[in-house]
ZAMARGU-4260 file (C-alpha; in steps of 0.2 Angstrom, whole numbers, plus 5000, padded with zeros to 4 digits):
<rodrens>
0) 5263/5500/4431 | 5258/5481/4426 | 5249/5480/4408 | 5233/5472/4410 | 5234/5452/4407
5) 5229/5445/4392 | 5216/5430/4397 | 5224/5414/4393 | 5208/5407/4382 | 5216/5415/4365
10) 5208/5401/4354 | 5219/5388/4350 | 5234/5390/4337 | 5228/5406/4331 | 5245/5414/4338
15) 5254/5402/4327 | 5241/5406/4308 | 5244/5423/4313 | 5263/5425/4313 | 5261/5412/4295
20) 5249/5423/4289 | 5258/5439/4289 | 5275/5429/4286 | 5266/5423/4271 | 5262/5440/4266
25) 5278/5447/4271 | 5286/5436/4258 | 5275/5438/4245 | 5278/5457/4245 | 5296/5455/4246
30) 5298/5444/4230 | 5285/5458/4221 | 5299/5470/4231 | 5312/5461/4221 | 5303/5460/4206
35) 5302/5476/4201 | 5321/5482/4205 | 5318/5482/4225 | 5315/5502/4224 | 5319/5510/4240
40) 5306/5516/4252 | 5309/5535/4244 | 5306/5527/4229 | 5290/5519/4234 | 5286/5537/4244
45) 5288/5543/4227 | 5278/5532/4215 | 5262/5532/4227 | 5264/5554/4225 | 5266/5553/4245
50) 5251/5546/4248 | 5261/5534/4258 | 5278/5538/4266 | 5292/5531/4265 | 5293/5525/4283
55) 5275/5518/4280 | 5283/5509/4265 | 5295/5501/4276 | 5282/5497/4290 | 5270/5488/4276
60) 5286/5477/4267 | 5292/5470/4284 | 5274/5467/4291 | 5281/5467/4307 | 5261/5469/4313
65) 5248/5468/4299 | 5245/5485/4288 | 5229/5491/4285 | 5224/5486/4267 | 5221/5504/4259
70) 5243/5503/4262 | 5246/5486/4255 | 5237/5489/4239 | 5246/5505/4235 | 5263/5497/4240
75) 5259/5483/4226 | 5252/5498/4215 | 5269/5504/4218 | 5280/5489/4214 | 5268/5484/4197
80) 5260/5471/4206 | 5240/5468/4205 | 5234/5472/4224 | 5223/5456/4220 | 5235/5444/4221
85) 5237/5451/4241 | 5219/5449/4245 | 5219/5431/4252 | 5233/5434/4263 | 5229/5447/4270
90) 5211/5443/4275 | 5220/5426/4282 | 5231/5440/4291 | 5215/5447/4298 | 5205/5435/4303
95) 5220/5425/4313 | 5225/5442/4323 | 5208/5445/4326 | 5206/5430/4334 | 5222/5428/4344
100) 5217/5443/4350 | 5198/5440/4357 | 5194/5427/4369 | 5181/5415/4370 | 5168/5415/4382
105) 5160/5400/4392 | 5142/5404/4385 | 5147/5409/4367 | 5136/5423/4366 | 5142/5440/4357
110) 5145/5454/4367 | 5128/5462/4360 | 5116/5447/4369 | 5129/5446/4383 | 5121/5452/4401
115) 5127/5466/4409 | 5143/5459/4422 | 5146/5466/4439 | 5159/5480/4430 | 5163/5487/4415
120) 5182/5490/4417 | 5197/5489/4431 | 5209/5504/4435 | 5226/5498/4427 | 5240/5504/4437
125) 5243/5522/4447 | 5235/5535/4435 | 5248/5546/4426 | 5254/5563/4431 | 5265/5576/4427
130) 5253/5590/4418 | 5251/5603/4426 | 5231/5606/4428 | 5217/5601/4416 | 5224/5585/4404
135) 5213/5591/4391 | 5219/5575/4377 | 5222/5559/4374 | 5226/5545/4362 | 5236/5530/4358
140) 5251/5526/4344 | 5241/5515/4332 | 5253/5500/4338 | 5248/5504/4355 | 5264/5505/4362
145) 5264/5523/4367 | 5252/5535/4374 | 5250/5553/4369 | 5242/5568/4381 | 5240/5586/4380
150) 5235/5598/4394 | 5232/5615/4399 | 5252/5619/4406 | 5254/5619/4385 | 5264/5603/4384
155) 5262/5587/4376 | 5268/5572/4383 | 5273/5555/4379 | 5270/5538/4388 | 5275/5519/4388
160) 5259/5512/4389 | 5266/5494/4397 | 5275/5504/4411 | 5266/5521/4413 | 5283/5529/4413
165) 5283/5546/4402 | 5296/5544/4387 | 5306/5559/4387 | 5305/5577/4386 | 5287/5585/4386
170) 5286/5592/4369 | 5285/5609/4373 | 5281/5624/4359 | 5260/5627/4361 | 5259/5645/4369
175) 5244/5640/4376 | 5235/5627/4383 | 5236/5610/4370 | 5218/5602/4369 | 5221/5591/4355
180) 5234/5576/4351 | 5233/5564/4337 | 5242/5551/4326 | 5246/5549/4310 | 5237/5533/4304
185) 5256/5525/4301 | 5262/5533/4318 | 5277/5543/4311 | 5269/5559/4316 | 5260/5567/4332
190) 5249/5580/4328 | 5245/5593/4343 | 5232/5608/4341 | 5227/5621/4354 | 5222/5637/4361
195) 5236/5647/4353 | 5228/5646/4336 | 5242/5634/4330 | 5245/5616/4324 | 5260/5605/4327
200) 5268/5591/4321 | 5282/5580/4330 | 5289/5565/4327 | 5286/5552/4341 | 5301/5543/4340
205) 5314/5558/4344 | 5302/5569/4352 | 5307/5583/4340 | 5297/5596/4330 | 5293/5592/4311
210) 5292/5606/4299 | 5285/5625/4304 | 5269/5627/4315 | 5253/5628/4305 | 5244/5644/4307
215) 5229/5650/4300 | 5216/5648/4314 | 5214/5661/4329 | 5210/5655/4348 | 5205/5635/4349
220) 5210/5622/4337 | 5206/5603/4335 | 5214/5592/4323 | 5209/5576/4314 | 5219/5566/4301
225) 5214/5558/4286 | 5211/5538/4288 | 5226/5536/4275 | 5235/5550/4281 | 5237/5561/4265
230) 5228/5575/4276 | 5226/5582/4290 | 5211/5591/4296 | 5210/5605/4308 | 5195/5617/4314
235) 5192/5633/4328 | 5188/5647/4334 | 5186/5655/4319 | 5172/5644/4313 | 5181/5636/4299
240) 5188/5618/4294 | 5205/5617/4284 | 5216/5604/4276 | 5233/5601/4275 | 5245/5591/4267
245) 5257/5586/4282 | 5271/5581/4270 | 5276/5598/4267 | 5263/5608/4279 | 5255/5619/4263
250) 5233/5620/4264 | 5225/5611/4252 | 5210/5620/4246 | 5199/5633/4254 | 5196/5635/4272
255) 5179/5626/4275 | 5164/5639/4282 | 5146/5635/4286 | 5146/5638/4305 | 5141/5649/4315
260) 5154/5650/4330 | 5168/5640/4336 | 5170/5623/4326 | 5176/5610/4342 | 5177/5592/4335
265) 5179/5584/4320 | 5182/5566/4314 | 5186/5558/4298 | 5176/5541/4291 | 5186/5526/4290
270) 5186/5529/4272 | 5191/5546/4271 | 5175/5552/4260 | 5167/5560/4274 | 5172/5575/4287
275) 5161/5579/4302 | 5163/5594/4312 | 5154/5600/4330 | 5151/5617/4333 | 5147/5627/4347
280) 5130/5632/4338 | 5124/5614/4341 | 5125/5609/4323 | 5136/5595/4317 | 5137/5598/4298
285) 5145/5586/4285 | 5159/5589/4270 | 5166/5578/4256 | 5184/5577/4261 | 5190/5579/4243
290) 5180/5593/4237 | 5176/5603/4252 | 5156/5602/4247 | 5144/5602/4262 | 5133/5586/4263
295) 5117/5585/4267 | 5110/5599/4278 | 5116/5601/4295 | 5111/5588/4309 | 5104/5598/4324
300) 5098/5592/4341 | 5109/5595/4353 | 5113/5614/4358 | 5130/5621/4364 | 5146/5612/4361
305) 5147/5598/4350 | 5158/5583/4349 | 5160/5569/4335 | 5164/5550/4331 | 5162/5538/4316
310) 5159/5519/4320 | 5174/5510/4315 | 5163/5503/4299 | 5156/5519/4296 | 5137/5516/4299
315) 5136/5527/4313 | 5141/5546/4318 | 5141/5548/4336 | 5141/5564/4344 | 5137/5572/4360
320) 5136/5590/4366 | 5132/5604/4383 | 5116/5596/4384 | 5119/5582/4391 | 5115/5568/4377
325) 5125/5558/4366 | 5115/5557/4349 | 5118/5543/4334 | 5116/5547/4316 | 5116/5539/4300
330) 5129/5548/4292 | 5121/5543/4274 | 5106/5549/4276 | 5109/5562/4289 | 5094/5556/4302
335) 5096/5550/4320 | 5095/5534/4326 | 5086/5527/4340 | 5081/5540/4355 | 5097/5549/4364
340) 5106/5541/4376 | 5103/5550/4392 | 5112/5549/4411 | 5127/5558/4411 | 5125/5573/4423
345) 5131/5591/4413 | 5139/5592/4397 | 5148/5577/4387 | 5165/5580/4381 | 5171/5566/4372
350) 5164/5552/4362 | 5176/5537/4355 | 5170/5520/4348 | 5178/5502/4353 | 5188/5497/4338
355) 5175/5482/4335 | 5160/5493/4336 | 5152/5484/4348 | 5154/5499/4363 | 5151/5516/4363
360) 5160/5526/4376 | 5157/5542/4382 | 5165/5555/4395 | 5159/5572/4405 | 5158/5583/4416
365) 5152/5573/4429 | 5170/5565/4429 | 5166/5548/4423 | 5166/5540/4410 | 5154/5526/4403
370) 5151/5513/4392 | 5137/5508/4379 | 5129/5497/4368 | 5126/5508/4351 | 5117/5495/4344
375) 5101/5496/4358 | 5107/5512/4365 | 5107/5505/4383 | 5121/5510/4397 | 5133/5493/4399
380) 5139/5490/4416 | 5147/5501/4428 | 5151/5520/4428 | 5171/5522/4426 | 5174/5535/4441
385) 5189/5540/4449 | 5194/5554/4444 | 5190/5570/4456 | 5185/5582/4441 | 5177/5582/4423
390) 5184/5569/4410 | 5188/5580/4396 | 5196/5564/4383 | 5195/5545/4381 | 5204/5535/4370
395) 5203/5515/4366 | 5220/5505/4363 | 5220/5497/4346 | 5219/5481/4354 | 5202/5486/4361
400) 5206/5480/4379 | 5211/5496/4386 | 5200/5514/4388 | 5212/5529/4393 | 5202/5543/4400
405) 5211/5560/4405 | 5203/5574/4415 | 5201/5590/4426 | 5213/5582/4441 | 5228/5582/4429
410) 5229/5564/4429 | 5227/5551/4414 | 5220/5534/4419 | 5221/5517/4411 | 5206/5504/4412
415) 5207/5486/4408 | 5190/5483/4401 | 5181/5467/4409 | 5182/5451/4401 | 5164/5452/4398
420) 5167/5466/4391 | 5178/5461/4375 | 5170/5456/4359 | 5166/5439/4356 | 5175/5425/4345
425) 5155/5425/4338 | 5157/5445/4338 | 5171/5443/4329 | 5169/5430/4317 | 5154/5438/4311
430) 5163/5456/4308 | 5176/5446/4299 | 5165/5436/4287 | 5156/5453/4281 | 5174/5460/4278
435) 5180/5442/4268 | 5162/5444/4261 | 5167/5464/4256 | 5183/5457/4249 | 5179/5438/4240
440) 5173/5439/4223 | 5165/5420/4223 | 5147/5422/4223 | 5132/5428/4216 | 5125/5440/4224
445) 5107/5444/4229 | 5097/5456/4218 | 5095/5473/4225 | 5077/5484/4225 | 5074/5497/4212
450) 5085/5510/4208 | 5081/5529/4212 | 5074/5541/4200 | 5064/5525/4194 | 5079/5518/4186
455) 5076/5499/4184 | 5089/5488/4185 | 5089/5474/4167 | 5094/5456/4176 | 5111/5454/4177
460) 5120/5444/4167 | 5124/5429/4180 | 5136/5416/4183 | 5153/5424/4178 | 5162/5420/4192
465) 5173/5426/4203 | 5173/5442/4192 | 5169/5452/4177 | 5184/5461/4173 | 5177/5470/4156
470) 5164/5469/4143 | 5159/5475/4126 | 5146/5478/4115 | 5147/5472/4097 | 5146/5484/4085
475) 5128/5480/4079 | 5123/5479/4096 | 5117/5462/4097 | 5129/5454/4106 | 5139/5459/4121
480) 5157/5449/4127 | 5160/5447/4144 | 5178/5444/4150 | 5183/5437/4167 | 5194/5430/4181
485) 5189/5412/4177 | 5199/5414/4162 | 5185/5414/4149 | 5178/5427/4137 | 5156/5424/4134
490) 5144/5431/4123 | 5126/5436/4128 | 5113/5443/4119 | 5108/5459/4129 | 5090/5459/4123
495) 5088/5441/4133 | 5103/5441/4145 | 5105/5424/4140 | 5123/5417/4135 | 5126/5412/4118
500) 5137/5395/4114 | 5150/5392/4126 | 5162/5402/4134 | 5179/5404/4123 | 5192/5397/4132
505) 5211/5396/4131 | 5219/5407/4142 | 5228/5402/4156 | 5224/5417/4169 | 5213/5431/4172
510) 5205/5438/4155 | 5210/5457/4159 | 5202/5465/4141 | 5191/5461/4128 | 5187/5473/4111
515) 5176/5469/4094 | 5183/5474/4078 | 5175/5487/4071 | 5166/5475/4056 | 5163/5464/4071
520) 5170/5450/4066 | 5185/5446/4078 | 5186/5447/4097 | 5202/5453/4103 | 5207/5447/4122
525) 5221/5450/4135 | 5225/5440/4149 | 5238/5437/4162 | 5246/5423/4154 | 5256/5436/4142
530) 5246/5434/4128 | 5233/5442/4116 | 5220/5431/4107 | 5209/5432/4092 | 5192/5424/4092
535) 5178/5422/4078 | 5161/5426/4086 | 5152/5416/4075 | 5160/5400/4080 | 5168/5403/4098
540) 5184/5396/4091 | 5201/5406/4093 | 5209/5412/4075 | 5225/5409/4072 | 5240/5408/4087
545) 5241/5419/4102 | 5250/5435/4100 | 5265/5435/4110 | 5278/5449/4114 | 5272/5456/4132
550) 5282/5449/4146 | 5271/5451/4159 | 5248/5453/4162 | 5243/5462/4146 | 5230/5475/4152
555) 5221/5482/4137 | 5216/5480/4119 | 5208/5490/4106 | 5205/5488/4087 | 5210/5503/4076
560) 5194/5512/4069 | 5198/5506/4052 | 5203/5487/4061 | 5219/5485/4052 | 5228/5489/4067
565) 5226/5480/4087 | 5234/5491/4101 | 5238/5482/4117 | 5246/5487/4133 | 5255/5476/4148
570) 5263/5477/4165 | 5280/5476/4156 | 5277/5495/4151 | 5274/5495/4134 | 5260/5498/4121
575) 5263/5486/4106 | 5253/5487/4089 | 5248/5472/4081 | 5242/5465/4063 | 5227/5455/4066
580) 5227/5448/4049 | 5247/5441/4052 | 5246/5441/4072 | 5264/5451/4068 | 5268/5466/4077
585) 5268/5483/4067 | 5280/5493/4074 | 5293/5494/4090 | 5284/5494/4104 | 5281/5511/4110
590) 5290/5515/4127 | 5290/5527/4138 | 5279/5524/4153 | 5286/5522/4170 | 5274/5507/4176
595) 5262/5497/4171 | 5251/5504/4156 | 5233/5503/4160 | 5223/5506/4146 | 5222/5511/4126
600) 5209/5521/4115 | 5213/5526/4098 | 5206/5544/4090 | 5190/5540/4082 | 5200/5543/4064
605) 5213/5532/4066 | 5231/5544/4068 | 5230/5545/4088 | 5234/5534/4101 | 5232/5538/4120
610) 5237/5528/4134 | 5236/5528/4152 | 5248/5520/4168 | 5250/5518/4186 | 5263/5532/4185
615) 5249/5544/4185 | 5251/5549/4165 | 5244/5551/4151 | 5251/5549/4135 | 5249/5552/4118
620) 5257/5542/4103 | 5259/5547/4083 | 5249/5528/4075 | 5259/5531/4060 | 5275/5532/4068
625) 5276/5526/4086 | 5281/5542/4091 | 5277/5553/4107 | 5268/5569/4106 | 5271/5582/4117
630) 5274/5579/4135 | 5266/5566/4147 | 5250/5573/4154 | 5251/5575/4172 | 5237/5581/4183
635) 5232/5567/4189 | 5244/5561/4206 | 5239/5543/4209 | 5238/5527/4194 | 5226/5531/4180
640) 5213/5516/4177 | 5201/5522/4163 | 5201/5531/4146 | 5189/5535/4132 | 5188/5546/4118
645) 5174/5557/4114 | 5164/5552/4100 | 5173/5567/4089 | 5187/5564/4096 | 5188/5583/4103
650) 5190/5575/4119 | 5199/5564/4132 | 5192/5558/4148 | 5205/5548/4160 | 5199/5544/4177
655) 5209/5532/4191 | 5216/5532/4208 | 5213/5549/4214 | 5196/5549/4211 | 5195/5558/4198
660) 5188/5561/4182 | 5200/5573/4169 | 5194/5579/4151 | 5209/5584/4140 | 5210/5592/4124
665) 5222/5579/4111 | 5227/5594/4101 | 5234/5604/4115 | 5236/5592/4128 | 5230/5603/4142
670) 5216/5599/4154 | 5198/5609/4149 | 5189/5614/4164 | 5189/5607/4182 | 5190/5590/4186
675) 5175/5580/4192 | 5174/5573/4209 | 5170/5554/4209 | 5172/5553/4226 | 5179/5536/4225
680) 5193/5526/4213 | 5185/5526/4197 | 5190/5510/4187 | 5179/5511/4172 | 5174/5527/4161
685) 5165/5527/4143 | 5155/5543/4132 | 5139/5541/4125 | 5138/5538/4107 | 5131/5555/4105
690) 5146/5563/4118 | 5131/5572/4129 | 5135/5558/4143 | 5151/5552/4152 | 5149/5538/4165
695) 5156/5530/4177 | 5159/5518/4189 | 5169/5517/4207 | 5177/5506/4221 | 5160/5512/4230
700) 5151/5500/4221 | 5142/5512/4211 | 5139/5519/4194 | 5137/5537/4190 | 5132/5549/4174
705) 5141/5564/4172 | 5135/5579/4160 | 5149/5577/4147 | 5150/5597/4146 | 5147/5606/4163
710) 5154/5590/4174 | 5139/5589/4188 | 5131/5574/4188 | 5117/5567/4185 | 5102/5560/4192
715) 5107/5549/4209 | 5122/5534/4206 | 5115/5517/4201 | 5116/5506/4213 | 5115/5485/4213
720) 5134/5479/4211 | 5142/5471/4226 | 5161/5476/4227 | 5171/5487/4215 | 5162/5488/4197
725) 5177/5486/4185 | 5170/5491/4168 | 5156/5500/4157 | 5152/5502/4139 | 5138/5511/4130
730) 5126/5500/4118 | 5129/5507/4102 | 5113/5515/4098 | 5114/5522/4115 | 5100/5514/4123
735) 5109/5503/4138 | 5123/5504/4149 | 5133/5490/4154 | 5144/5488/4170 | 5151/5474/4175
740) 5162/5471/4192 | 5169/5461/4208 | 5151/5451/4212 | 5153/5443/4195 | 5140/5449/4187
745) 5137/5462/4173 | 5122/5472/4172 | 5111/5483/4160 | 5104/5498/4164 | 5094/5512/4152
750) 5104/5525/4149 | 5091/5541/4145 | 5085/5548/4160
</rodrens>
């Protein structure tokens, strides 16, 4: 069997600025490789707390295609690099495979204006056999290079997609029938589920099983895996969802309940937050992936069996069901888009999105499958038939040029979509500028509309550009500093939002930290230059030499309570204390982390210091003596961003990469009550001056309040910033909040609710 030809209208040179563009990448990960000791790909496994592999490790370091980004920033996490220096290549990256792979077409138009052609897709090849009746699955090896089935003779079975020869033995094991086969996201593992109440994992490459079945479920099971691949999903007869780390094949939290029959389908959002299940009570219902909370009430329309998709953006939930329809949803608000789309003749059974979005494709009992536009919800081109019985699975190749469809007649059937059908370089082009739009911190953005619960937003505090990487309030509340990637440090007066003299400037990099002395009248600032300054508020003019020592971006500052003392922290692992009246240091640095130390707080009286780092601890330090005390504290698994201490200093909240938020006790070091759910990477974290508040604020863009003593949150998140908010700080009377972030903007928001 032929692969289907690529047309030869790729655009012009973008083969050639996509191989320099992950080269380019390539090498810059190599030398961060080499910088930090070239660990090995264990290692790496290791310091990401497997939420990478180790063969995922190697695939990102030799980019032999480009990783997704999610794996690239926690392999530069991994190596103390700063993901931001990867950013620009790997957009580059992005947009150059993008285009080599979608071909212009004569009349420009994206495939959403394009008229309906003569055909939607072309039978590739003789259809696959070797199942023995229904082939119930189906899905492709995200590099595309091989194709995965499963059918009702219990066996699994693995396919060259280029020649449509089976590679090796079927993988046999599944008692019963195997309905269900999916891909790690890195491709290392096959996941295969079905009617024996089990779950399976192989490896792809030898054919041969991984680890013990996974048992738990009775009758039916499906199977789902987490976008980033630190979980797998499964769901079945019995009604229930579960989770599993697929590292070592242990649950992870309590089974999920809520319907009322046999859960079928589920899917995953491309970023992980969100679970969606079908059941065969009609009803798709909604989880947070990281807590097992339902969301929102169930969506209901459909009756009988249901199936589910995201949108490869994650706008859009897709399902489908016995009755005939395929339904879209907003999965944020949990409300239907646009009418169903109606034509398919008997129950739908599988529902699966175009990797660019722009097609919907849908399969059933009426053994065809077809293809629509999810943007207007009308059919586009042709009916795919061929097969003699029900479609049961489809399955787009990562490439987007190819639609599997397996069904009733035991055979698997490959479709080369029509040229007219591909996306167009417009298409394209415009997906990409909204991701380099997501990812470029060079503009101002446009203000949002209120805020819920009547929250207003005070006007941001513009033109910090391309970032605002952290802020504080003086200590009479009058002034607040800004620090940012343009290498300057500015004052504002909060009451106005106007800037006050000019911005303080000296440092050569990113300005990473900024802290008042207590008396307020020195501005300590970090930077990636290596070096700590002092400024004089009053003048705008830096006191005295920079403070050198840190051999590599110093991360954070903070002033001792009674301000004889400056605590700083650096990439070269170590916390270093400071006299700001000789710019001398104090003591040996302290040492002890593993990575790079990510931020500093002091005890509100003075005789503790606590520190954070991307080895995932937190550690606490004797001021007096430089000293550890008591072990490292551990709970967190991923780099910890933020720390604060409560205003009586009864408290400790850390929060980071694991979307968390921990409170500790500094006198015993052990963790007091649950940990609160952000939902998201939490970057900044701060108390209110009277400790009833904690807030926060997230890679979702969004800040949120937190009841300092129960943990639930409050009110809805405040929403205006554009890209990850970096930092927040409480006005010293209380009164404001300030957050400041990626769009290079910091804002003020009342804090009392």
């Amino acid at each position: 069997m032929s692969s289907p030809a690529v047309p030869a209208t790729v655009p012009p040179g973008a083969d050639d600025a996509a191989v320099a563009a992950l080269a380019a990448l390539r090498d810059q990960l190599g030398h961060a490789h080499l910088h930090s000791g070239a660990p090995s790909f264990r290692e790496i496994e290791r310091r990401t707390s497997k939420a990478l592999s180790h063969t995922t490790a190697r695939a990102v370091l030799r980019c032999e295609k480009l990783p997704r980004w999610g794996q690239v920033e926690l392999v530069a996490e991994a190596l103390e690099a700063d993901p931001e220096d990867f950013k620009p290549l790997w957009v580059t990256a992005r947009a150059a495979a993008l285009a080599r792979s979608s071909p212009p077409r004569p009349d420009g138009d994206s495939a959403r204006t394009h008229r309906q052609p003569p055909a939607s897709a072309q039978q590739v090849g003789a259809p696959l056999t070797g199942h023995q009746g229904f082939v119930y699955a189906v899905a492709f090896h995200p590099d595309g290079r091989l194709l995965a089935t499963g059918g009702y003779d219990g066996t699994a079975r693995l396919w060259d997609r280029r020649t449509g020869r089976q590679v090796g033995d079927a993988l046999t094991g599944h008692a019963a029938g195997v309905g269900v086969v999916a891909f790690h996201p890195d491709g290392h593992l096959l996941a295969t589920a079905g009617d024996d109440g089990t779950v399976r994992l192989w490896d792809p490459d030898t054919g041969q099983p991984v680890g013990a079945p996974l048992t738990g479920h009775h009758g039916f099971v499906t199977v789902a895996f987490h976008p980033d691949g630190h979980l797998l999903a499964s769901a079945g007869d019995d009604g229930t969802v579960r989770l599993w780390d697929p590292d070592t094949g242990q649950p992870v939290g309590s089974p999920l309940a809520g319907h009322q029959g046999r859960v079928g389908a589920i899917a995953l959002h491309p970023d992980g937050h969100l679970l969606a299940a079908g059941g065969d009570d009609g009803a798709v219902r909604l989880w947070d992936s990281g807590t097992g909370q339902p969301v929102g009430a169930p969506l209901t329309g459909h009756h009988g069996f249901v199936t589910v998709a995201f949108h490869p953006d994650g706008r859009l939930l897709a399902t489908a069901g016995s009755d005939g329809t395929v339904r879209l949803w907003d999965p944020s608000t949990g409300r239907q888009v646009g009418e169903p789309l109606t034509g398919h003749q008997g129950r739908v059974c599988a529902v699966a999105f175009h990797p660019a979005g722009h097609l919907l494709a849908t399969a059933g009992e009426d053994g065809a499958a077809r293809l629509w536009d999810p943007g207007t919800g009308q059919p586009v081109g042709d009916l795919l038939a061929g097969h003699a019985a029900g479609v049961g699975a489809l399955a787009f190749h990562p490439d987007g040029n190819l639609l599997a469809t397996a069904g009733d007649d035991g055979t698997v059937r490959l479709w080369a979509l029509a040229a007219e059908m591909w996306p167009s370089r417009g298409f394209l082009y415009e997906r990409i500028r909204r991701l380099q739009d997501h990812l470029a911190k060079f503009r101002v953005r446009d203000q949002p509309a209120a805020n819920p619960q009547s929250i207003q937003r005070a006007p941001a505090l513009l033109q910090h550009l391309p970032a605002v990487r952290a802020l504080a309030f003086h200590p009479g509340g009058h002034l607040i500093a800004t620090a940012g990637e343009d290498g300057t440090t500015r004052l504002w007066d909060p009451s106005t939002c106007r800037p006050i003299g000019d911005p303080l400037t000296g440092h050569q990099g990113h300005v990473r930290a900024v802290a008042f002395h207590p008396d307020g009248h020195l501005i300590a600032t970090t930077s990636d230059d290596s070096t700590v300054r002092l400024w004089d508020p009053s003048t705008g003019r830096q006191v005295g030499e920079p403070l050198t020592g840190h051999t590599g971006r110093v991360y954070a500052v903070a002033f001792h309570p009674d301000g004889h003392l400056i605590a700083t922290t650096g990439a070269d692992s170590t916390v270093r204390l400071w006299n700001p009246a000789t710019g001398q240091q104090a003591l040996r640095p302290f040492t002890g982390h593993t990575g790079r130390v990510r931020g500093v707080a002091f005890h509100p009286d003075g005789h503790l210091l606590a520190t954070i780092g991307s080895d995932g601890t937190v550690r606490l330090w004797d001021v007096g003596s430089g000293q550890q005390i008591g072990d490292p504290l551990t709970s967190h698994w991923l780099a910890v961003y933020a720390i604060a201490f409560h205003p009586d200093g009864h408290l400790i909240a850390t929060a980071g990469a694991d979307s968390t938020v921990r409170l500790w006790s500094p006198d015993s070091g052990e963790q007091t009550g649950e940990s609160i759910t952000a939902y998201h990477p939490v970057n900044g974290v701060a108390f209110h001056p009277d400790g009833h508040l904690i807030a926060t604020t997230s890679d979702d863009s969004t800040v949120r309040l937190w009841n300092a003593v129960t943990g639930q949150p409050i009110g809805e998140p405040l929403t205006g910033h554009r890209g990850r908010v970096l930092a927040v700080a409480f006005h010293p009377d209380g009164r404001l909040l300030a957050t400041a972030g990626d769009d290079g903007t910091a804002r003020l928001w009342p804090s009392e609710m």
